[in-house]
C-alpha positions as CSV (number, residue, x, y, z in Angstrom):
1,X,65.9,74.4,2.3
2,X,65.6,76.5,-1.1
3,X,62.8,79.5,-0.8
4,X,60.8,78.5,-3.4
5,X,59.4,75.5,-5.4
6,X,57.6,76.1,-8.7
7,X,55.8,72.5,-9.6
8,X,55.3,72.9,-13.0
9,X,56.9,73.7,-16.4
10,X,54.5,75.3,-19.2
11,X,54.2,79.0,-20.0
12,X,53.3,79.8,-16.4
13,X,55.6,77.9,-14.9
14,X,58.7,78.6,-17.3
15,X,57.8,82.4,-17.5
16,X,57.6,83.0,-13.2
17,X,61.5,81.0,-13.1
18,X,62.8,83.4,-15.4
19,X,61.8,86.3,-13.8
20,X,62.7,84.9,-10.1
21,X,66.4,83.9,-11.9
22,X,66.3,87.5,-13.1
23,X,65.8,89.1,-10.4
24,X,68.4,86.1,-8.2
25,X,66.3,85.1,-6.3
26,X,66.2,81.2,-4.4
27,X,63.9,79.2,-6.2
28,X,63.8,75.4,-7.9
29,X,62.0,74.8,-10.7
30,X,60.3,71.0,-11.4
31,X,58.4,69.5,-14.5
32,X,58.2,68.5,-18.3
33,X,59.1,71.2,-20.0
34,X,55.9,72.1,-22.6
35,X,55.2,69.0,-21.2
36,X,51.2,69.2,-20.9
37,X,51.4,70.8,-25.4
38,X,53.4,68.1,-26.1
39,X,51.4,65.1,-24.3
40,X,47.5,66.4,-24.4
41,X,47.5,68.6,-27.6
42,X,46.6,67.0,-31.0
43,X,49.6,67.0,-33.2
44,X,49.5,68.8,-36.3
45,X,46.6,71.5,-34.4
46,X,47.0,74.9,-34.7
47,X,46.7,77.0,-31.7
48,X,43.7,79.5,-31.5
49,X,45.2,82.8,-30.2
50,X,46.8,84.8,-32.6
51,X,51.2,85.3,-32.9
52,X,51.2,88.7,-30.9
53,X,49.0,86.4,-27.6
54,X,51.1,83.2,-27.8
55,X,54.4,83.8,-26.2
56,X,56.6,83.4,-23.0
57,X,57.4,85.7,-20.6
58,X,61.4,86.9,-19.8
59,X,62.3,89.8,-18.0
60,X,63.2,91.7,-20.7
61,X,60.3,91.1,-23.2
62,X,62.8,90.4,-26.2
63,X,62.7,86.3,-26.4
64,X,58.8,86.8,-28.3
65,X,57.4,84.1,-30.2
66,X,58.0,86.4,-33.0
67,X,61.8,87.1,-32.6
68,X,62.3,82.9,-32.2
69,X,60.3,82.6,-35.2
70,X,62.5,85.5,-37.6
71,X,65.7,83.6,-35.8
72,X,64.5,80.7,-37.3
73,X,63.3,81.4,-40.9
74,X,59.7,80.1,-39.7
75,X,56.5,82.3,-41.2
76,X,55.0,84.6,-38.7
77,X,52.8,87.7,-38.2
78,X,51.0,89.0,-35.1
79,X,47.7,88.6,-36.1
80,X,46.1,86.2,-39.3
81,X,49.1,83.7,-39.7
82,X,48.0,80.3,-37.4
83,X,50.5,79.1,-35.0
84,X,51.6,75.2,-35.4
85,X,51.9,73.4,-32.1
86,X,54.9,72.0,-33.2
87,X,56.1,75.6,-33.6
88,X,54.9,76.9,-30.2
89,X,56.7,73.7,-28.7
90,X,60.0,74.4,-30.4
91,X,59.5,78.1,-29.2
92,X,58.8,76.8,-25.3
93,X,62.2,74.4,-25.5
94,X,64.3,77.0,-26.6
95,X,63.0,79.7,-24.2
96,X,63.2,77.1,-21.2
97,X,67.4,76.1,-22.7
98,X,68.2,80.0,-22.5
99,X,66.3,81.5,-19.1
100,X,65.4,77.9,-17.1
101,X,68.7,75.6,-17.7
102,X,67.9,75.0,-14.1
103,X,65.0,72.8,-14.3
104,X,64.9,69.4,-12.6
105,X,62.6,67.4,-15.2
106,X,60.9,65.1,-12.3
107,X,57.4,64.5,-11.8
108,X,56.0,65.7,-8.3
109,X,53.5,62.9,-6.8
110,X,53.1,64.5,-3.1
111,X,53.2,68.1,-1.6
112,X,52.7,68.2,2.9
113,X,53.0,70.9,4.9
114,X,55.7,71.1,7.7
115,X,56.6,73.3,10.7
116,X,58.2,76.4,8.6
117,X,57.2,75.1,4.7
118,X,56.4,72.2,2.5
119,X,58.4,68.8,1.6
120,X,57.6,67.9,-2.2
121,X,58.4,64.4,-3.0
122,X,58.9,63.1,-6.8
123,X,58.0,60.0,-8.9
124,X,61.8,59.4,-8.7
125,X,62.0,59.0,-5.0
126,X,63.6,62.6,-4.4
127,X,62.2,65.0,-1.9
128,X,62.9,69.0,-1.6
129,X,62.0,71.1,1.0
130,X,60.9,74.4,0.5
131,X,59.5,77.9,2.5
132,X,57.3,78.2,-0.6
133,X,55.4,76.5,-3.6
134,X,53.8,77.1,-6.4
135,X,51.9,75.5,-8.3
136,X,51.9,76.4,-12.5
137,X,50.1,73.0,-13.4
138,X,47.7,73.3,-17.1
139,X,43.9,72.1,-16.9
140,X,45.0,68.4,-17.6
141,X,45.1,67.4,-14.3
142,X,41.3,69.2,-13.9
143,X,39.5,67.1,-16.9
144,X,36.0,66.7,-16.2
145,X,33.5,63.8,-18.2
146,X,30.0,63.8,-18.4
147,X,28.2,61.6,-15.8
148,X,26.1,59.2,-18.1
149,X,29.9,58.2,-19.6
150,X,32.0,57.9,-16.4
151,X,30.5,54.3,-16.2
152,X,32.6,53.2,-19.9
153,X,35.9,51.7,-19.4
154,X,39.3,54.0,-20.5
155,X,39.5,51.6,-23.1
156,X,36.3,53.0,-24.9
157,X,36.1,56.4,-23.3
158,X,39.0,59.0,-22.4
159,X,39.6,62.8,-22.0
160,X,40.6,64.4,-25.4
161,X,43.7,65.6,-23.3
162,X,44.8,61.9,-23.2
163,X,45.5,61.9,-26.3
164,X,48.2,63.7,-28.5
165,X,48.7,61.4,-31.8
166,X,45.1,59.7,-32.2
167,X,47.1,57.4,-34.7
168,X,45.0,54.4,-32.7
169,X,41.7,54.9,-33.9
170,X,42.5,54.7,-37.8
171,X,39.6,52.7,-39.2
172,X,37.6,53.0,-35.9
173,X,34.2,54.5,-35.4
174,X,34.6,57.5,-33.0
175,X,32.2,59.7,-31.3
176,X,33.6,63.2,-30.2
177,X,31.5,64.4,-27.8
178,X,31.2,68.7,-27.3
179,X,30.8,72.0,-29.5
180,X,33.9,73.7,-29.0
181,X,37.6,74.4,-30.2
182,X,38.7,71.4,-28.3
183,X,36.2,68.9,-30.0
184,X,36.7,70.8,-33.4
185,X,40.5,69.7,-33.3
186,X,40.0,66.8,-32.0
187,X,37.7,65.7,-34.4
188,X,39.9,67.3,-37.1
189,X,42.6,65.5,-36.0
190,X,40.7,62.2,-35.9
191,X,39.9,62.4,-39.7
192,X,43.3,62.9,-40.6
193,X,44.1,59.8,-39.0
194,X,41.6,57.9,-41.3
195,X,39.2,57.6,-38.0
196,X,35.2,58.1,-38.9
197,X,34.5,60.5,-36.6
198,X,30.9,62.2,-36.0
199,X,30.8,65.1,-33.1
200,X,27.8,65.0,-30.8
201,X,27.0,68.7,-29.6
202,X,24.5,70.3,-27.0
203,X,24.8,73.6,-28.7
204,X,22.1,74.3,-31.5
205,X,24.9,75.2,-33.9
206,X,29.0,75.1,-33.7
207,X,30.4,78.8,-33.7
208,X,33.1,78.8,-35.1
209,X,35.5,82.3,-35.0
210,X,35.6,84.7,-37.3
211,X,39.1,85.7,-38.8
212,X,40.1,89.0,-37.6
213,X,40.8,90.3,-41.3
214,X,42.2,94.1,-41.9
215,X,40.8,96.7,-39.0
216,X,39.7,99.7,-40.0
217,X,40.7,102.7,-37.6
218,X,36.7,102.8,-36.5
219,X,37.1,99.2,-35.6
220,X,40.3,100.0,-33.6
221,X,38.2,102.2,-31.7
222,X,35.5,100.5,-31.1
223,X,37.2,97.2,-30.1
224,X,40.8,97.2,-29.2
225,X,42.4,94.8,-29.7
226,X,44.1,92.7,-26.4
227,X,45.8,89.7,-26.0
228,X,42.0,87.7,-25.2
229,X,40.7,89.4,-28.7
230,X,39.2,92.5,-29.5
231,X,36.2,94.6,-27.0
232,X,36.1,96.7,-24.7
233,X,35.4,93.6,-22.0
234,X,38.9,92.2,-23.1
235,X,40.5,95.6,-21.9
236,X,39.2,95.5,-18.7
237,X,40.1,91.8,-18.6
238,X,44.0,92.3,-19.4
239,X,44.2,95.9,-18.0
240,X,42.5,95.7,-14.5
241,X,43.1,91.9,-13.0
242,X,43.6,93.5,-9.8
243,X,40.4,95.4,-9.8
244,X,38.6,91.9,-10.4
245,X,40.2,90.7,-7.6
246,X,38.5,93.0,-5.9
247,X,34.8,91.9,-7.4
248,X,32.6,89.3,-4.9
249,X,33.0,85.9,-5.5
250,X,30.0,85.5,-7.5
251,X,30.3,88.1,-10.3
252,X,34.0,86.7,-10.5
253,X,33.0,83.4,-10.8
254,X,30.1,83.9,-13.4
255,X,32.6,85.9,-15.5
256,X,35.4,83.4,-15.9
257,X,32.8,80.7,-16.6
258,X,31.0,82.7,-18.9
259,X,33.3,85.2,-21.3
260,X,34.7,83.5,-24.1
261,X,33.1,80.3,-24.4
262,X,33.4,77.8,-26.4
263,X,34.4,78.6,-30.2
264,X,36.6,76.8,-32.2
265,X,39.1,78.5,-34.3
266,X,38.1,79.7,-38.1
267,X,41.1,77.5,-39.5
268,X,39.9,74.6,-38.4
269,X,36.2,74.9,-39.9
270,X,37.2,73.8,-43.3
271,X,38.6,70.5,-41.7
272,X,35.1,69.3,-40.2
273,X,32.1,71.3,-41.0
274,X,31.0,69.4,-44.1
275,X,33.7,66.8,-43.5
276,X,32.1,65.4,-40.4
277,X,28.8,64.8,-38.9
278,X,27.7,67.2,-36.4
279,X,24.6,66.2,-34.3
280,X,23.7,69.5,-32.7
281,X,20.9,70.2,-30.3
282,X,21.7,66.6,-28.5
283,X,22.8,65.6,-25.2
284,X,24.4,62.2,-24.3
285,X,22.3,60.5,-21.5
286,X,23.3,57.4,-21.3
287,X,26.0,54.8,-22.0
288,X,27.4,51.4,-21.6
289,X,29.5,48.9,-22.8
290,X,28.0,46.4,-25.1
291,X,30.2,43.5,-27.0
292,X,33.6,45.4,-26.9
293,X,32.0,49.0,-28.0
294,X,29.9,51.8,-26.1
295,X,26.3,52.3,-26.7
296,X,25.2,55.4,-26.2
297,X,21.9,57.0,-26.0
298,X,21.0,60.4,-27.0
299,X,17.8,62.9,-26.3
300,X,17.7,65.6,-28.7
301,X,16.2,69.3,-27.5
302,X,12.9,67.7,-28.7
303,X,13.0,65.2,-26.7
304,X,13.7,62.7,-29.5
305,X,15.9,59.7,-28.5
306,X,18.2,57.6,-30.5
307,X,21.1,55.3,-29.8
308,X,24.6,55.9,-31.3
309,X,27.7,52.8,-31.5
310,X,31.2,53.9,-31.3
311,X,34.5,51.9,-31.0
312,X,35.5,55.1,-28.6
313,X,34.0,58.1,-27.0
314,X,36.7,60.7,-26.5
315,X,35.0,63.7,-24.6
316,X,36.4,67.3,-25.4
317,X,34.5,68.6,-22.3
318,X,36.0,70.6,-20.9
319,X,37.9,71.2,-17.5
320,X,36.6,72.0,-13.9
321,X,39.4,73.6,-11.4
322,X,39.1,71.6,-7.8
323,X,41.9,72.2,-5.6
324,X,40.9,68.5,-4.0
325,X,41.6,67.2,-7.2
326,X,44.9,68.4,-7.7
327,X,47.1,65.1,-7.6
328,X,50.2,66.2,-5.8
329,X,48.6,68.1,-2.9
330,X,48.3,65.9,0.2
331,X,44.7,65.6,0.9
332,X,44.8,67.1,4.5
333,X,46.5,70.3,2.9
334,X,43.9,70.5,-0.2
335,X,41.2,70.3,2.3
336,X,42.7,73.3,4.7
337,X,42.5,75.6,0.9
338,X,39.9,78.2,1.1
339,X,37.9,77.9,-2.2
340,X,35.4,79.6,-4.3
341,X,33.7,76.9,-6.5
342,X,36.2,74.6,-6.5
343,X,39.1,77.2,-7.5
344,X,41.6,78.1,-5.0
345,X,40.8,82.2,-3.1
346,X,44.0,83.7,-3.3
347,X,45.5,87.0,-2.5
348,X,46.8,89.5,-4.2
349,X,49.9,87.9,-4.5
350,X,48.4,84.8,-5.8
351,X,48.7,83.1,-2.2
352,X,46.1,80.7,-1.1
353,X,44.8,80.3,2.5
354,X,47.8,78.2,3.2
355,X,50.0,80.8,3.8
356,X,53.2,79.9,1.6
357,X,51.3,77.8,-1.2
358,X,50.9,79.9,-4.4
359,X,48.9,79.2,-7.2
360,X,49.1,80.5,-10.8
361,X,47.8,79.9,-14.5
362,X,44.1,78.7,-14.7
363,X,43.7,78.2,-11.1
364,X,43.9,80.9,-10.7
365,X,41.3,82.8,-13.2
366,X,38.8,82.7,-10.6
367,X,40.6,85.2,-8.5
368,X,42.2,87.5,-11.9
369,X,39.7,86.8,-14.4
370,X,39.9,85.3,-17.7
371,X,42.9,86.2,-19.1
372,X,44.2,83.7,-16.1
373,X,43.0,81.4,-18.4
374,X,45.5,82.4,-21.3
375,X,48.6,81.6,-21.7
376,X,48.9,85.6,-22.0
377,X,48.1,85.9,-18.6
378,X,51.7,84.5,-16.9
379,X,53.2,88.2,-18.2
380,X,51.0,89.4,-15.3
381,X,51.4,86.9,-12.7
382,X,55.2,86.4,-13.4
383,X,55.6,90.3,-12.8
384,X,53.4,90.3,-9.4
385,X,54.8,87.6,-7.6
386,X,58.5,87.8,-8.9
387,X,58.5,91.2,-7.1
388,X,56.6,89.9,-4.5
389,X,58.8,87.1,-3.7
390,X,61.8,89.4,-3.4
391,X,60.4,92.1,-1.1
392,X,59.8,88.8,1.2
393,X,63.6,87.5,0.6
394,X,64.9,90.6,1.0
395,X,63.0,91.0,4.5
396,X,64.1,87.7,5.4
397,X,67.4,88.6,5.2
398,X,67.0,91.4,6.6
399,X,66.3,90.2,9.8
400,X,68.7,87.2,9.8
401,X,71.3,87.9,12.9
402,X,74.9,89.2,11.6
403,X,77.3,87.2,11.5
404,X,80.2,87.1,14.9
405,X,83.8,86.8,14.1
406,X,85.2,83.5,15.1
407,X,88.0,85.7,16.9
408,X,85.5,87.9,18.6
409,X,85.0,87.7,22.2
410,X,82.5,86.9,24.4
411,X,81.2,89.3,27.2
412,X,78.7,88.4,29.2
413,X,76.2,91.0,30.4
């Protein structure tokens, strides 16, 4: 039986292995590596957080996004130069090569609870047993569609995180549907394909980010910078994840669904706004298949109705963490979870109410706060539990019987 299981192999997942293998500790490691940029990203995207926020997490802090990217001739600069997927990807193999040669690139399909831990069992008919798991799963798994659409067929509505390529729809008639940095690329992404794409928004207007530009010292002052952006908030957010652990569930919750919304990224506007019809102030209220396309009906803020005809509907809406939705976990052990709407309570050292199961990365933003959220915040979670995880190994062993001789004898009291 090995200690520890991570399921899962994207910044969180990749970043908590190295520090466990840094520190030698037990642990097993299974997933795609980037498997969740690679597979639910559009290709050619740029990612929103700037150079100095987009990296992986090594004991040492050297392996940066920065230091692969002056290793390998490729232009980069903390803050103003955009980040290629393709770039972060490279970035993500080459860290996982050099700290995680360990990982078992298998698909988990079933996590139950035994007597002292957990058996895991994988898409390729293996099985480990383990003391420990932890989940580092991405939002993929937690896609969430509006209810007038979940009546379509996948074969004229999907989850933009289904798609990476969107080479399919060339010449088709596509309908994004949301306002944010997800809908912005995807619809972006859709036009380079030769799709004609028009984005159907609730939002009044599309906010698209600012570039950050040259900061004065006064700016510096009055809005640090952090890893989340620049304010005052973000410090709190990145400095004190601890201290929002300690908030009540409600203020916790309404801050991680609130702080930084949805705002696609000021590199992207150039690719849409004027490029691609935007219906703003409009809702989606209905939908259905008619003749081998959706029909979908629409209520503006006024109360106005129309009707809209797509050959697709890909809805960038968004993801909703529900630990009973999370496909691995057997549904007698999702249902023993504590929760606090929908996300997993855990402790300080990211343990659920399953003593043994661990979760980290967005999962686990309702507990830590937003930066949870961010790939920037598995520096933080790698750090607590990797030390965590020892002081329980090293009590473990601590405890374990010493070993007889085989030549010692025997005396019976």
């Amino acid at each position: 039986m090995t200690d520890c299981l991570i399921i899962g192999a994207g910044p969180y997942g990749l970043s908590l292995a190295a520090h466990l293998s840094g520190r030698g500790l037990d642990f097993r490691i299974a997933g795609t590596p980037m498997g969740a940029w690679i597979s639910t990203m559009p290709d050619g995207m740029y990612l929103k957080s700037e150079g100095f926020a987009t990296t992986l997490f090594e004991p040492r802090g050297e392996f940066t996004l920065g230091a692969y990217c002056a290793a390998e001739g490729i232009p980069y600069a903390d803050t103003g130069v955009p980040v290629k997927k393709s770039t972060f990807v490279a970035y993500g193999l080459a860290f996982q090569r050099q700290f995680v040669p360990s990982l078992e690139e298998r698909t988990a399909v079933a996590v139950t609870r035994r007597g002292d831990g957990f058996i895991t069992e994988f898409a390729d008919g293996g099985r480990i047993t383990s003391r420990r798991v932890i989940s580092a799963v991405g939002v993929e798994r937690y896609a969430q569609l509006p209810a007038p659409v979940q009546t379509l067929p996948s074969t004229l509505c999907s989850h933009s995180s289904k798609h990476s390529s969107f080479a399919q729809f060339a010449g088709q008639n596509v309908v994004v549907i949301g306002g944010g940095s997800s809908a912005m690329d995807a619809a972006a992404a859709l036009r380079r394909r030769g799709a004609h794409v028009s984005v159907v928004a609730r939002r009044s207007s599309v906010r698209f980010q600012s570039p950050l530009g040259k900061r004065t010292l006064r700016d510096k002052i009055r809005a640090p910078m952090t890893v989340l952006g620049p304010g005052w908030k973000s410090v709190l957010c990145t400095r004190a994840p601890l201290l929002f652990h300690h908030m009540p569930d409600n203020f916790r919750t309404q801050v991680v669904t609130r702080y930084l919304g949805p705002a696609p990224a000021w590199f992207v506007r150039d690719e849409v706004e004027g490029q691609v019809p935007i219906i703003t102030d409009t809702t989606v209220v209905g939908a259905e298949a008619q003749e081998g396309r959706a029909l979908l009906t629409l209520r503006r803020h006024d109360g106005t109705m129309s009707t809209m005809v797509a050959d697709h509907v890909i809805c960038a809406t968004g993801f909703k963490i529900a630990v009973d939705r999370t496909p691995f976990l057997d549904r007698q052990l999702a249902a023993e979870i504590a929760h606090v709407d929908g996300a997993p309570k855990l402790s300080r050292n990211f343990e659920s109410s399953v003593p043994g199961l661990h979760f980290v990365g967005p999962a686990a933003a309702n507990s830590f706060g937003p930066m949870l959220r961010f790939m920037a915040g598995a520096g933080f979670a790698s750090r607590r539990l990797s030390r965590h995880l020892a002081a329980t190994q090293a009590s473990r062993s601590s405890r374990r019987p010493a070993a007889v001789p085989a030549d010692a004898r025997v005396v019976d009291a």
